[in-house]
C-alpha positions in Angstrom: 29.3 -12.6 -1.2 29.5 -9.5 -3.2 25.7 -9.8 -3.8 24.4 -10.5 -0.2 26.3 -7.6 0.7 24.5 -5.5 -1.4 21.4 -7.3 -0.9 22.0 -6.3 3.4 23.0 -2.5 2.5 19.8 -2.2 0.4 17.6 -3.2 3.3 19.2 -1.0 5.7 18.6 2.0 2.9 15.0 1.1 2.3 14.7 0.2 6.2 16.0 3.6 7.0 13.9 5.5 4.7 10.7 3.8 5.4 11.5 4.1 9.1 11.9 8.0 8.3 8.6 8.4 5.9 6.5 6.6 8.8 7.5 9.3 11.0 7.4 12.2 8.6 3.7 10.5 8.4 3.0 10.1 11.8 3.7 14.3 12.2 1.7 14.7 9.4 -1.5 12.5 11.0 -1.3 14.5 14.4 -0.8 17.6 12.8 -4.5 16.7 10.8 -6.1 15.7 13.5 -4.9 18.7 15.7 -6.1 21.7 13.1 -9.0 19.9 11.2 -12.2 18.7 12.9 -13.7 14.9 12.3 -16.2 17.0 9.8 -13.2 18.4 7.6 -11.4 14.8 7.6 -14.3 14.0 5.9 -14.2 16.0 3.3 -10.5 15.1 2.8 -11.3 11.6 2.6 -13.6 12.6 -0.5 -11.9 14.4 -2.3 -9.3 11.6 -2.2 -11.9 8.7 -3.0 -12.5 10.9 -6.0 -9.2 11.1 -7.4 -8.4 7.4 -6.4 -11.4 6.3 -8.6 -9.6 7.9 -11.6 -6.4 6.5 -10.4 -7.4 2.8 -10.3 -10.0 2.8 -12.5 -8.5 4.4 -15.6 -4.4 4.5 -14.9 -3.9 1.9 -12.3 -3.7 -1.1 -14.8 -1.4 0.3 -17.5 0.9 1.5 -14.7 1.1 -2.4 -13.7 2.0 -3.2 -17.3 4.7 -0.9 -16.8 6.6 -2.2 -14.0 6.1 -5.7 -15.2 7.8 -5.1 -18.4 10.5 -2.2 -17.1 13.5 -4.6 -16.6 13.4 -5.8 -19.9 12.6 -3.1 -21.6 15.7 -1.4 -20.0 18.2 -4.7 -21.2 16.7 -3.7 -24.8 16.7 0.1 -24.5 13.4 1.5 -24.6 12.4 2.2 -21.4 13.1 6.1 -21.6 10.6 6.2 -24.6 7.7 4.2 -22.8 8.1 6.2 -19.4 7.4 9.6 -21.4 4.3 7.5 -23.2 2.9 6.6 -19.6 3.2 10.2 -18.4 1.7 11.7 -21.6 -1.1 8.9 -20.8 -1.5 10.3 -17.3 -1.7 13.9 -18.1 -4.6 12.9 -21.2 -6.6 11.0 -18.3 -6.1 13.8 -15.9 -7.4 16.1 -18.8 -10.6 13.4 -19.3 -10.9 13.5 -15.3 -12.1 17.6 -16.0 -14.3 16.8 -18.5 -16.2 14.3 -16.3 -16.1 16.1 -13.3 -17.6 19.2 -14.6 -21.0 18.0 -15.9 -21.1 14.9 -12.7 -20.7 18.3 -10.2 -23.9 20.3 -11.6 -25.9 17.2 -12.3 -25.3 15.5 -9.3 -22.6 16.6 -6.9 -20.3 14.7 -4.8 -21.4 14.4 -1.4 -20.0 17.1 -0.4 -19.7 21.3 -0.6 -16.3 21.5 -2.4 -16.3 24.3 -5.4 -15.9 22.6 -9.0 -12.7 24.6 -9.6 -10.9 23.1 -6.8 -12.2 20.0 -7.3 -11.1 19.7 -10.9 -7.5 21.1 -9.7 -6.9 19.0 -6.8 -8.6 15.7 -8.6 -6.7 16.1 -11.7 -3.8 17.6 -10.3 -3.1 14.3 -8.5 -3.7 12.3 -11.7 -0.8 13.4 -13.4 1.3 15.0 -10.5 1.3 12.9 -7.7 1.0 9.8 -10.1 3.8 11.0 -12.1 5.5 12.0 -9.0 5.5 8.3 -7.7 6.0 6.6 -11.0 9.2 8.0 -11.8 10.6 7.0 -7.9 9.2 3.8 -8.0 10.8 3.3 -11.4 14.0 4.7 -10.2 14.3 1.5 -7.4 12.9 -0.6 -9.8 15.7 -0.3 -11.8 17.9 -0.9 -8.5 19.1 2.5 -7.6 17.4 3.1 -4.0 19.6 6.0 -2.1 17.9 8.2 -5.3 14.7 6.6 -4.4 14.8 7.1 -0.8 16.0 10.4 -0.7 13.2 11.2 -3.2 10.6 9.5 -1.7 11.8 11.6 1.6 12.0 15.1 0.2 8.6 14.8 -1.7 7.1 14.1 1.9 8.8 16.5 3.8 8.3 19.6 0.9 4.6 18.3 0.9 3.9 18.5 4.4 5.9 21.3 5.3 3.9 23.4 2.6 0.7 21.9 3.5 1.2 23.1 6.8 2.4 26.6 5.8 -1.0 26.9 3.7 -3.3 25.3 6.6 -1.6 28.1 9.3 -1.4 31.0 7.1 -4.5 30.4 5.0 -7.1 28.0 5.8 -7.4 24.9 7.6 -9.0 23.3 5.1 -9.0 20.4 2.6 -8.2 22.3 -0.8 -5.3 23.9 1.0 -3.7 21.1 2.9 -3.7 19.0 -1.0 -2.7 22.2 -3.1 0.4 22.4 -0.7 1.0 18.7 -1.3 1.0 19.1 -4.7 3.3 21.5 -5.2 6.0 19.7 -2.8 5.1 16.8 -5.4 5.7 18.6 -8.8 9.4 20.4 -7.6 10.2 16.6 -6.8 8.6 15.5 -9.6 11.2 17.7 -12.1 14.2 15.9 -10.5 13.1 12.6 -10.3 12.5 12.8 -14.2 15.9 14.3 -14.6 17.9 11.7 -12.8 15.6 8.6 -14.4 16.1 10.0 -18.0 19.9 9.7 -17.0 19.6 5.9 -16.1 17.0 5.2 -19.1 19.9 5.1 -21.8 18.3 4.8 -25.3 18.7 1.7 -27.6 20.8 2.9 -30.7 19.0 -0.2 -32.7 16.1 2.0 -34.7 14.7 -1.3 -35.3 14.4 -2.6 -31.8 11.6 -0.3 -32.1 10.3 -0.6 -35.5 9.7 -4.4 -34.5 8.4 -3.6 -31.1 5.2 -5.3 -30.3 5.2 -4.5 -26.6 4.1 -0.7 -25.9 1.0 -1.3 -28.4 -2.5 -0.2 -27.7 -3.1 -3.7 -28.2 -1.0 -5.5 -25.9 -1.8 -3.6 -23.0 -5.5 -3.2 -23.6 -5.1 -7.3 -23.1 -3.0 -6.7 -19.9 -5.0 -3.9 -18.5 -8.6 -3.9 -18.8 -8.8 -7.0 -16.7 -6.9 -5.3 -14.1 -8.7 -2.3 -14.4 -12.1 -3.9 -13.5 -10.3 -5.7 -10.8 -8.6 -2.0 -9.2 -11.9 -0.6 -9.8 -13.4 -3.1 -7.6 -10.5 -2.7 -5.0 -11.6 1.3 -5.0 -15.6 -0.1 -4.0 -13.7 -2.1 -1.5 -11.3 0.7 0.0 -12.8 3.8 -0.6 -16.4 3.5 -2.2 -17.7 2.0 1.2 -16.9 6.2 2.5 -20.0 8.0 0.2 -22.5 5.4 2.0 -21.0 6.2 5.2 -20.7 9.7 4.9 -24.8 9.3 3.9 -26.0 7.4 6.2 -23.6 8.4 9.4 -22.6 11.7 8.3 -19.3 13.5 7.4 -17.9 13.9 11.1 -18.6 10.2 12.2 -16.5 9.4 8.4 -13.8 11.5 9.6 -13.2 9.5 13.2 -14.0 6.1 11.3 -11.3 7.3 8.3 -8.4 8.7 10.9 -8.8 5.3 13.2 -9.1 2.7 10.5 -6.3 4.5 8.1 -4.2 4.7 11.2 -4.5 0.6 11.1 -3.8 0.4 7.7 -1.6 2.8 6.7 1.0 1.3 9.3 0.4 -2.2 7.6 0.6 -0.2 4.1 3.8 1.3 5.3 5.1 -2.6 6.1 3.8 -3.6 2.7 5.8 -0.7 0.6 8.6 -1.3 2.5 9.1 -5.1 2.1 7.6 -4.8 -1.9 10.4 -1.8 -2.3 13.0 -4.4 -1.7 11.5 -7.5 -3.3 9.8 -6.4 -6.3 13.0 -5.3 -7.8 14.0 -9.9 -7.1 10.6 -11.0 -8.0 10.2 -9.4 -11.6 13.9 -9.8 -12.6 13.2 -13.3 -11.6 10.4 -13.5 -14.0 11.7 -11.5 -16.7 11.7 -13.9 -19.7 11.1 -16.7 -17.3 9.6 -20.3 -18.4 6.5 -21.5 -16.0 8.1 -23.4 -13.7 11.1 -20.6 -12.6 7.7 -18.7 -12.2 6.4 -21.0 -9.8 9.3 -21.0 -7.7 10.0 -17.2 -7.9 5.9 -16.8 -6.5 6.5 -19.7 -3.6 9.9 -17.8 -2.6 8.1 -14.3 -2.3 5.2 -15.4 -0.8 7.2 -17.6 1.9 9.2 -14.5 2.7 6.2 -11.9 2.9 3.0 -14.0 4.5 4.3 -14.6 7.9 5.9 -11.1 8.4 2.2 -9.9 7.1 1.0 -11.7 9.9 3.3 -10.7 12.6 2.7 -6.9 11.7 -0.9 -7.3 11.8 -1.0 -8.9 15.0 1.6 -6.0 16.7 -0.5 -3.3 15.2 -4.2 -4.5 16.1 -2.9 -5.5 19.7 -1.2 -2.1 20.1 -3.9 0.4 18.6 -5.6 1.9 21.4 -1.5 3.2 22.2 -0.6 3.8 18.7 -4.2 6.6 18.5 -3.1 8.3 21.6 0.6 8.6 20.3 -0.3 9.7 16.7 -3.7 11.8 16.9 -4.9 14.9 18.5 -7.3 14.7 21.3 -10.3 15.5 19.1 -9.6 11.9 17.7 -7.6 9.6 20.2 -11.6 7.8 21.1 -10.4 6.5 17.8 -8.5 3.4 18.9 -10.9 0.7 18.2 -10.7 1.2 14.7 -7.2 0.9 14.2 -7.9 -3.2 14.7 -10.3 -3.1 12.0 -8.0 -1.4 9.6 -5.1 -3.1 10.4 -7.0 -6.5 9.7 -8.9 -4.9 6.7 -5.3 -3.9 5.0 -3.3 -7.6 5.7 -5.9 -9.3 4.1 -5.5 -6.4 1.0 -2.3 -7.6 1.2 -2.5 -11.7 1.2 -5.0 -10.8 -1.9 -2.5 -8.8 -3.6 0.3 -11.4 -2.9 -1.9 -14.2 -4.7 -2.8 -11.6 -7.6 1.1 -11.8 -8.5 0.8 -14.8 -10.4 -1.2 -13.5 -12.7 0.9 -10.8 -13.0 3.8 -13.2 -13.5 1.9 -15.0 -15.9 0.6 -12.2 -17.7 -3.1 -13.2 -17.7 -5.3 -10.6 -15.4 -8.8 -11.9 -16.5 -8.9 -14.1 -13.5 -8.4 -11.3 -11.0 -11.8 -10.1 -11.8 -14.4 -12.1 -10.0 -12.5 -12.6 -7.1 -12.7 -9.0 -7.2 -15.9 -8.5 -7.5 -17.0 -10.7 -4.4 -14.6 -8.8 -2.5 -16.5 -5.4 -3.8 -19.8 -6.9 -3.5 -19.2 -8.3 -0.3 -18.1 -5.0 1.3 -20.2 -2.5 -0.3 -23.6 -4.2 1.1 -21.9 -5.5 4.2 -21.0 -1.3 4.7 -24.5 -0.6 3.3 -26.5 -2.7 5.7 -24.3 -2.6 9.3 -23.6 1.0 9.1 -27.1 1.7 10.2 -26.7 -0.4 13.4 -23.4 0.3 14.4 -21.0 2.3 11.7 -17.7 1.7 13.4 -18.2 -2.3 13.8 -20.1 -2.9 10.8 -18.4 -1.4 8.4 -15.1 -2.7 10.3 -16.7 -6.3 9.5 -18.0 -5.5 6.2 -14.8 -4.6 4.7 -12.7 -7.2 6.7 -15.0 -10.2 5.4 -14.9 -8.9 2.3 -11.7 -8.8 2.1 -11.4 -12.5 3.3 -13.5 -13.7 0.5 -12.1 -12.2 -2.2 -8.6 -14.2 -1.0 -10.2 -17.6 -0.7 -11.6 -16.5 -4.2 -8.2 -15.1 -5.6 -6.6 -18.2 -4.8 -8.3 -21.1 -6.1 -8.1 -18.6 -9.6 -4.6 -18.3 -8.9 -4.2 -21.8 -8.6 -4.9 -22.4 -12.1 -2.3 -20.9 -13.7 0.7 -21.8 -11.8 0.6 -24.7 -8.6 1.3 -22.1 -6.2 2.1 -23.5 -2.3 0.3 -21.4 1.1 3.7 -21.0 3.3 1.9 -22.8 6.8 4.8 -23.4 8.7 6.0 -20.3 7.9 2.7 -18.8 8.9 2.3 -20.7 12.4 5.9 -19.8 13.3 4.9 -16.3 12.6 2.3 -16.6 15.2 3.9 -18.1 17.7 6.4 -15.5 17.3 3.8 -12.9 18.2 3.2 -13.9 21.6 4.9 -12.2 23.5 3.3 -8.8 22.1 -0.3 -9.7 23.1 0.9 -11.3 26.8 2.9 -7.5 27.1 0.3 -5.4 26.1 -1.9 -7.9 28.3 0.4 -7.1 31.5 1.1 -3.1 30.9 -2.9 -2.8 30.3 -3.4 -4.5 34.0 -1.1 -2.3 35.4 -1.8 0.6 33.9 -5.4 1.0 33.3 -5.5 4.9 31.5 -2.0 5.6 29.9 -0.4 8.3 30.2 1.6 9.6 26.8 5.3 8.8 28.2 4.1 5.3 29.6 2.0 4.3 25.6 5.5 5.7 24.0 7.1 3.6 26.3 5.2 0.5 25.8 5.2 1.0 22.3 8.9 1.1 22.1 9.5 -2.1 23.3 7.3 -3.8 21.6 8.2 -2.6 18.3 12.2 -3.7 19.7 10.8 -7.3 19.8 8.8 -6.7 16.4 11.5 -5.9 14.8 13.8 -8.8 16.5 10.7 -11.5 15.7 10.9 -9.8 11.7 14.4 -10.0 11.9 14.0 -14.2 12.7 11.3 -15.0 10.1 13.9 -13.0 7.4 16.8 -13.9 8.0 17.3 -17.0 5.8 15.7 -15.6 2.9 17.6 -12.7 3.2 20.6 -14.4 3.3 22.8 -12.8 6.6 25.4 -14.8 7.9 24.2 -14.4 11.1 24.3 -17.1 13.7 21.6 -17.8 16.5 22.2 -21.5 18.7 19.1 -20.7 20.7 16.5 -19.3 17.4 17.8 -22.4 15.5 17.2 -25.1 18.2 14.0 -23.5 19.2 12.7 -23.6 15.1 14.3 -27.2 14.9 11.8 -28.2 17.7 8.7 -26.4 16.3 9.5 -28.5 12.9 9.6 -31.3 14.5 6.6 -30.7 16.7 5.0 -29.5 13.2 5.8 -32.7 11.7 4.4 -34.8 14.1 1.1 -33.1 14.1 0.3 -32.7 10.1 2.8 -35.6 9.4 4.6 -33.4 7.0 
């Protein structure tokens, strides 16, 4: 009892704090879109792309190493000395990002007019800063305290945004700002969040746990990370390489609408993903810690039962929704934006049923197969985005990236399905869609009746329908999740679907 207690309070804290971040971001996207044009968005997009190449590339599949190995590195006492390795690893490729950036700039440029000195600052910067910045909270609910993590996670977003804006007012509403000002909210966070995870890493008194250590070698997690690292590399072509051929061929302003509406799409679905991953992650790998193949196997059916469907519900609530959710959350430079949010939204929950699959080999320790299904992924999107852009940039690349995407699951999982005998959840998945029926017959009706919404009347809409999203969520988790709480009429009604399941698939 003692443990599904704790298991309900954690959700509420990490249900709180995500519910508090998405609004803390939702300020943060209308206050873009209100003092930058499409043209500067652009630019910010970038810059980003830049650093996230670096980031996925080059850090990306250590960091996974990490966090797979955390919990029992902390049962055996080393974890203190392997999170200071990591962040001396971050700060040398932040130092390598410079060195490349330098010569790439005069040879070549970037795409954009950005001065090398900023670009080296804000590009490394991030490397070791906001990476370190993020590591150390994630680590810190990884090892299962989350009001430090949420209150963290909160304060870096709030110092970050309310220096950004600071800078952006006083300053210049520009890109190098608006990042410098995140930064810096990022590195006074930073400082604490290293303080108080050096105070849960206690250190093994056992000199030889160390001396026989074979885990932290440059051996051990080149095998674990170079796979990865072509695969995250791929996932950059697929999320953020597709913006230099846009900004080409459609130019930086037309990026900037495409980047606002379909990061509206999936940064909600991203939000949703963090969220649930916050609270699972922490079950899934202690599940897996020292695990045989088979406790594997279950611990992969269990997560992907509990996150697929609610994946799905999500997806369908924000795509239906997006034409309210741009005229709620950007300025009116951007609300023609609305469109787009589909695309992202559908884009980022097929990310997400990708990354769900790529847990077994993460479980399994064996990354090799994640890297052709990324590639077609990569592939896929890259000259979908190269050849539609040029007919219609908002569709196409929309499509590109979507069926990419989609591929690279089908892909992922027949490789997945190698290594452990992994199960789709499909009643699980159909229940979630008949679930989210009712939001597409509302936004049918309140679209009839009110042709051009007004603000008060999209708020309004939106409210309710995130009410029943969150009641529908609430259905699909509450067995997993263990409540004690009884519905007659939610029971009878999935007792009838089962049986209507059963007598269509004979299951």
């Amino acid at each position: 009892m003692l443990k599904i207690m704790k298991g309900s309070a954690d959700i509420y804290i990490l249900a709180a704090g995500r519910i508090m971040l998405m609004i803390t971001s939702i300020i943060s996207i209308r206050i873009v879109t209100t003092l930058f044009s499409p043209s500067e968005v652009g630019r910010l997009n970038i810059i980003m792309s830049i650093y996230g190449w670096f980031n996925l590339s080059l850090v990306s599949g250590v960091w996974m190493y990490v966090i797979r190995k955390i919990n029992e590195w902390y049962d055996e006492g080393r974890a203190r000395r392997y999170i200071i390795y990591f962040g001396v690893y971050r700060l040398i490729i932040g130092i390598i990002s410079i060195l490349v950036l330098i010569p790439f700039q005069y040879l070549f440029g970037v795409g954009i007019a950005v001065k090398t000195g900023w670009l080296i600052l804000l590009v490394a910067g991030s490397i070791f800063v906001t990476g370190c910045n993020s590591d150390y909270i994630s680590n810190i609910n990884l090892l299962g305290h989350r009001y430090w993590f949420v209150i963290l996670s909160l304060l870096t977003s709030w110092l970050g945004l309310g220096i950004s804006v600071l800078f952006a007012l006083k300053l210049s509403a520009s890109s190098e700002y608006w990042l410098t000002g995140q930064l810096i909210g990022q590195i006074v966070i930073l400082l604490i969040a290293f303080v108080i995870l050096i105070k849960y890493l206690k250190p093994s008194s056992n000199k030889k746990i160390f001396r026989n250590n074979k885990d932290f070698t440059l051996r051990n997690i080149f095998i674990f990370a170079w796979p990865l690292s072509i695969g995250v590399f791929l996932y950059w072509c697929n999320t953020q390489g597709y913006r230099f051929i846009f900004e080409k061929v459609a130019g930086t302003g037309m990026l900037g609408l495409f980047a606002v509406g379909f990061g509206i799409g999936s940064s909600l679905m991203s939000f949703f993903d963090v969220l649930f991953n916050q609270y699972y992650y922490p079950i899934f790998y202690r599940e897996i810690a020292n695990s045989n193949k088979q406790q594997r196997t279950i611990a992969w059916n269990k997560y992907a039962s509990a996150f697929s469907p609610a994946i799905i519900l999500m997806a369908i609530f924000v795509a239906t929704n997006g034409s309210l959710i741009a005229k709620v959350l950007t300025g009116e430079k951007f609300q023609q934006v609305g469109n787009i949010v589909l695309w992202g939204a559908l884009a980022e929950s097929l990310r997400m049923l990708v990354a769900i699959t790529a847990m077994v080999s993460h479980a399994q320790l064996k990354m090799k197969p994640l890297i052709f299904p990324s590639i077609t992924g990569a592939v896929i999107a890259i000259i979908g985005t190269f050849m539609f852009v040029r007919y219609n940039p908002i569709m196409g690349t929309g499509i590109a990236l979507s069926f990419g995407w989609l591929l690279a699951l089908i892909h992922m999982y027949i490789n997945m399905r190698k290594l452990l005998r992994i199960q789709i959840p499909w009643k699980r998945s159909y229940y979630s869609l008949v679930l989210s029926i009712p939001i597409i017959i509302f936004f049918i009706t309140t679209k009839k009746y009110f042709h051009v919404q007004t603000m008060l009347q999209s708020l309004i809409v939106l409210c309710i329908s995130a009410i029943y999203l969150l009641f529908a969520q609430f259905i699909l988790a509450r067995k997993w999740l263990a409540l004690a709480v009884k519905l007659p009429y939610i029971d009878n009604l999935e007792q009838k679907i089962k049986t209507i399941y059963e007598k269509i698939y004979g299951a």
